[in-house]
C-alpha positions as CSV (number, residue, x, y, z in Angstrom):
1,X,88.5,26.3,163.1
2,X,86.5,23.0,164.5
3,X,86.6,24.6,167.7
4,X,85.0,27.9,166.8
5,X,82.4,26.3,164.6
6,X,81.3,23.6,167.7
7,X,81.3,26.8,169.7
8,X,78.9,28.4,167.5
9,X,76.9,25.6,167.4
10,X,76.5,25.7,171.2
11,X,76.1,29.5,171.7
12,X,72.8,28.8,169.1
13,X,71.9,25.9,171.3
14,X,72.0,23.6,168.4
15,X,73.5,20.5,169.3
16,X,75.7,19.3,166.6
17,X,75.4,15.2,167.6
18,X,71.8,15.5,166.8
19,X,71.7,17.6,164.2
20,X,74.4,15.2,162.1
21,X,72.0,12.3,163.1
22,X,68.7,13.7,162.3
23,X,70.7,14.7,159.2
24,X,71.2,11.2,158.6
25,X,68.1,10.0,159.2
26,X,66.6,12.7,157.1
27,X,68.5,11.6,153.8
28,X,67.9,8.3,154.1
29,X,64.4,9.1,154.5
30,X,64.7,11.0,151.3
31,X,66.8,8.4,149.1
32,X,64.0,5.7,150.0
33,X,61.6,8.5,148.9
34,X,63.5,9.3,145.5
35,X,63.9,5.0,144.9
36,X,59.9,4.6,145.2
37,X,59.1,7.6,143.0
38,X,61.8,6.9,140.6
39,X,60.6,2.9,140.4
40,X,57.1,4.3,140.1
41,X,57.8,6.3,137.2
42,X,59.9,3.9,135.2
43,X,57.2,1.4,136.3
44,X,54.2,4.5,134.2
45,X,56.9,4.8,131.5
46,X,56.4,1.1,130.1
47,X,53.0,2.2,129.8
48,X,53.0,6.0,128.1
49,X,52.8,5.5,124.4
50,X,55.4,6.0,122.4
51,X,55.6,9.5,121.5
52,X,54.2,11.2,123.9
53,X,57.9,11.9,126.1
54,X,56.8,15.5,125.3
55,X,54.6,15.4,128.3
56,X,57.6,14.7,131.0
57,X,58.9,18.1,129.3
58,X,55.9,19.9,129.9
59,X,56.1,18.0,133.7
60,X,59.0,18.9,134.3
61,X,58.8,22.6,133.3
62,X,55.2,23.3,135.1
63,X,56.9,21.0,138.1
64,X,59.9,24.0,138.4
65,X,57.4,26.6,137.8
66,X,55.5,26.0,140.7
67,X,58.2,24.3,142.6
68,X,58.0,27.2,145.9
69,X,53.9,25.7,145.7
70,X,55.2,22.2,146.0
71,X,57.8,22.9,148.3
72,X,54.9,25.0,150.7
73,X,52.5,22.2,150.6
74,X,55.1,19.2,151.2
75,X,56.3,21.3,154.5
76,X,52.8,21.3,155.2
77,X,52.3,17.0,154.7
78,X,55.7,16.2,156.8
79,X,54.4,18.6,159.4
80,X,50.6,17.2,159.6
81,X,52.2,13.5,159.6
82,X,55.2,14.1,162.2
């Protein structure tokens, strides 16, 4: 099974070394990414007034809503800073 799936990988031209450690690279990229945001938001949350948690709701449900908009315009940022 290892062997047919390494072969696929090289009949695609896709070289499986690099695409584990660009893998790598990638998700440590993104857990930095997720650790900033996540400080930076408990960071706002001292500050948001009590009461008004109904707003990460609404967030939260417009953030899914347009989430294939978000997803369009990071592709764009990574691809305009790389």
């Amino acid at each position: 099974m290892r062997n047919a799936l390494l072969k696929a990988y090289r009949e695609t031209g896709i070289n499986i070394t690099q695409a584990v450690q660009q893998s790598v690279i990638f998700n440590f990229a993104l857990a930095k990414t997720k650790f900033q945001l996540e400080s930076n938001l408990q960071i706002g949350g001292v500050k948001i007034p009590a009461g008004s948690y109904k707003t990460m709701d609404i967030f939260r449900t417009k953030v899914s809503a347009n989430m294939p908009k978000i997803l369009k315009f990071l592709e764009g940022l990574v691809k305009s800073v790389s």
